[in-house]
TORZA-715455 format. One record per residue (C-alpha): x, y, z; residue number from 1. Coordinates in pm, whole numbers. Each point is the difference from the previous one (the first is absolute). Layout:
TORZA-715455
(pt (X Y Z) NUM)
...
END
This chain:
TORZA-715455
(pt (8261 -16008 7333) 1)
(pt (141 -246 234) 2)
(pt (-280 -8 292) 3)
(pt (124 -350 159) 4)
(pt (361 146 61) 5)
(pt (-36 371 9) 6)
(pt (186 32 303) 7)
(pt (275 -194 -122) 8)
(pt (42 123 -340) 9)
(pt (12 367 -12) 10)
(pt (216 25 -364) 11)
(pt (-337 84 -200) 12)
(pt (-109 310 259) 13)
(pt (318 120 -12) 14)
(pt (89 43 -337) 15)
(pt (-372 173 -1) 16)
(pt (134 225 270) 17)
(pt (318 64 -219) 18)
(pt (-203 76 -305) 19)
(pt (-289 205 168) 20)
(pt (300 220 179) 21)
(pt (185 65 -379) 22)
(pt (-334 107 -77) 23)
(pt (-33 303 237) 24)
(pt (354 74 3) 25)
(pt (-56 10 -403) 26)
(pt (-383 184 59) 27)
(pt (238 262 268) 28)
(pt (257 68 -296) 29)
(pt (-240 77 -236) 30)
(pt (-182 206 209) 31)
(pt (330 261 109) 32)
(pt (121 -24 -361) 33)
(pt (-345 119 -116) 34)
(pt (-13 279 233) 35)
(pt (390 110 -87) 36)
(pt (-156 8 -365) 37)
(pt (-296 213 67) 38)
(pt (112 213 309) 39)
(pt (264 297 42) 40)
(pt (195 -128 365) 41)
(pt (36 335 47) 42)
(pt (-307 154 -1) 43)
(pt (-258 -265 33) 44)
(pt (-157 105 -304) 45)
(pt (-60 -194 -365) 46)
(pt (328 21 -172) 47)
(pt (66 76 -347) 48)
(pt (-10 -357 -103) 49)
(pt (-399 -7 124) 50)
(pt (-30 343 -175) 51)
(pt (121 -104 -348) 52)
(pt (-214 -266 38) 53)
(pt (-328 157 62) 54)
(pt (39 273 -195) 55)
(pt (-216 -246 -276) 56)
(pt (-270 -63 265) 57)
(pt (-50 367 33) 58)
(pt (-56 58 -354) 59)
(pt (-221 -304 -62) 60)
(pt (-177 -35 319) 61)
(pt (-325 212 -142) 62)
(pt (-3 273 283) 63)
(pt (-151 308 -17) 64)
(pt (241 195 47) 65)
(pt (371 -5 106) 66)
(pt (201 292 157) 67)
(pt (381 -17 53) 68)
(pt (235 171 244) 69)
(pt (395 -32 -72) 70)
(pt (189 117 370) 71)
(pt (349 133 53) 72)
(pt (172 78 282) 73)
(pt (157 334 -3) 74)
(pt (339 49 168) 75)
(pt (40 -379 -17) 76)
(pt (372 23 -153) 77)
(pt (56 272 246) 78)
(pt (-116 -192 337) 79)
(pt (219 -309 -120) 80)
(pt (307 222 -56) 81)
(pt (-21 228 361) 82)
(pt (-174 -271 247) 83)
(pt (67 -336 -200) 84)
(pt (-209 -277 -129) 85)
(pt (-164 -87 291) 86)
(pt (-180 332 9) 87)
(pt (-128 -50 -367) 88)
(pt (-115 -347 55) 89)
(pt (-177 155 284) 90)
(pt (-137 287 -271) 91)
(pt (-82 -285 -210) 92)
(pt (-178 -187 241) 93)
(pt (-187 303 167) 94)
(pt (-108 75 -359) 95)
(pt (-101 -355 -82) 96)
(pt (-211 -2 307) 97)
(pt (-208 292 -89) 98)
(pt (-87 -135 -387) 99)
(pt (-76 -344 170) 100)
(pt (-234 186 246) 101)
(pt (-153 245 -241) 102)
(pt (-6 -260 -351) 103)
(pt (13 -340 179) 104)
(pt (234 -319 -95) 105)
(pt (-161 -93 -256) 106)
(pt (26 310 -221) 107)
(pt (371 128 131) 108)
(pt (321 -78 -115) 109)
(pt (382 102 45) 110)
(pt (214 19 -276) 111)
(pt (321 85 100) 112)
(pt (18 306 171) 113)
(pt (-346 121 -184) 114)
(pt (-367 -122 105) 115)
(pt (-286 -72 -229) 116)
(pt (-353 -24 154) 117)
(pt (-316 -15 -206) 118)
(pt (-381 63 103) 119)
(pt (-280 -235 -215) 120)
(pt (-355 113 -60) 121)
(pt (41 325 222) 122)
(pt (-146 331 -133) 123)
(pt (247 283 -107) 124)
(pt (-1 197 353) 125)
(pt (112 -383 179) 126)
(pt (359 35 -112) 127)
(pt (90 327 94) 128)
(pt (-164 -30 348) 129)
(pt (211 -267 37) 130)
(pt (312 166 -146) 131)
(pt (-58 270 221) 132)
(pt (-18 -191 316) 133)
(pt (322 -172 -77) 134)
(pt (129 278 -61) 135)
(pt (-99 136 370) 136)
(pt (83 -321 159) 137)
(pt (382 15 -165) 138)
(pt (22 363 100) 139)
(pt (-81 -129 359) 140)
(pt (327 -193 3) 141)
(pt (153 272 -160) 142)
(pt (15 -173 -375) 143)
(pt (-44 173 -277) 144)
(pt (-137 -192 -378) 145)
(pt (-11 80 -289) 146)
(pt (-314 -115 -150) 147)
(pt (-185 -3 -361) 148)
(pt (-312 -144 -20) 149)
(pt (-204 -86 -336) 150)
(pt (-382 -134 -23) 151)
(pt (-230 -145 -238) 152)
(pt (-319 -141 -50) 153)
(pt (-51 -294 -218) 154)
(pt (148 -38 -276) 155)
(pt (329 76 131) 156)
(pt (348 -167 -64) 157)
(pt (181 -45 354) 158)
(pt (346 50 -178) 159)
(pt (-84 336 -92) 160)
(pt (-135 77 355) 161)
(pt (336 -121 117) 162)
(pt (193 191 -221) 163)
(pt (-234 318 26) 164)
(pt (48 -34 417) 165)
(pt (370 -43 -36) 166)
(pt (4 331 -219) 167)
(pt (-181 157 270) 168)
(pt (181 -109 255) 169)
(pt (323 138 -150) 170)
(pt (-115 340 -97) 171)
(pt (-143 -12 370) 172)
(pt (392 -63 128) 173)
(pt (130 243 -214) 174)
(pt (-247 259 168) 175)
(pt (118 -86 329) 176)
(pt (350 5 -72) 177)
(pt (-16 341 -214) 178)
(pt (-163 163 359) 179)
(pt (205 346 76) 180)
(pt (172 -185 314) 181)
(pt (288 -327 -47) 182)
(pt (-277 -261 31) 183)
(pt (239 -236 -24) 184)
(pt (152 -62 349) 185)
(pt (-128 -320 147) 186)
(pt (-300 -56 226) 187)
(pt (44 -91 367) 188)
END
């Protein structure tokens, strides 16, 4: 702007400075309130914010099919109460970790203490291989879930997967808490 005096008069460059700086400072904000919006802090996984929000795309995205899994953690109450909340977060997490491996990011979210994951365009024998391999991987660090599942081809509606899986997953709690042994002591 000023070539013959540029090393005198550095005003110009350094209001540029000032404004290119508010403008990754501003870029930064965005980018942690974004990911407070989308992401559980516990977990790592898509929140319920992200959930309620996609729960459109699901339905309208034209897939094939769509299968659901709703996850609870049995005992969770029960850990919190005898070993405190460190040692559910740690449930929580440990949990988390297995959907995320098993269902990826994308498709895996915590909502509150319960976990939705979905599977798109799988045949019916995909989701309860996976199921079933979370389910080993949680009994490996000595979890146990309570899981319903529900699957569809297309034409399906994802809220009534959701609310089929959820249905599942609670008459699958009540079976493990009606066992002939006080399943309800915490997990280690």
């Amino acid at each position: 702007a000023n070539m013959r005096r540029r090393w005198k008069d550095t005003e110009r460059l350094q209001i540029a400075a000032l404004s290119f700086a508010t403008a990754l400072s501003n870029i930064d904000t965005h980018l942690a309130i974004k990911k407070m919006s989308e992401f559980d802090a516990l977990t790592g996984l898509l929140n319920r914010n992200c959930f309620e929000n996609s729960l459109p795309e699901y339905q309208t995205r034209g897939f094939q099919s769509l299968g659901c899994v709703y996850v609870d953690a049995n005992g969770l109450h029960e850990l919190n109460n005898t070993h405190g909340h460190e040692a559910g977060d740690r449930m929580l997490q440990g949990i988390a970790s297995v959907l995320r491996a098993e269902f990826g990011g994308d498709n895996a979210y915590s909502i509150g203490d319960e976990f939705v994951a979905f599977v798109i365009d799988a045949d019916r024998e995909t989701l309860p291989r996976k199921v079933r391999a979370v389910e080993k991987a949680a009994k490996g660090k000595q979890y146990h879930c309570a899981m319903g599942t529900a699957w569809s081809p297309a034409p399906f509606s994802a809220y009534g997967l959701i609310k089929t899986a959820e249905r599942n997953m609670y008459a699958s709690k009540q079976r493990y808490y009606s066992g002939k042994t006080d399943r309800r002591k915490a997990r280690t």
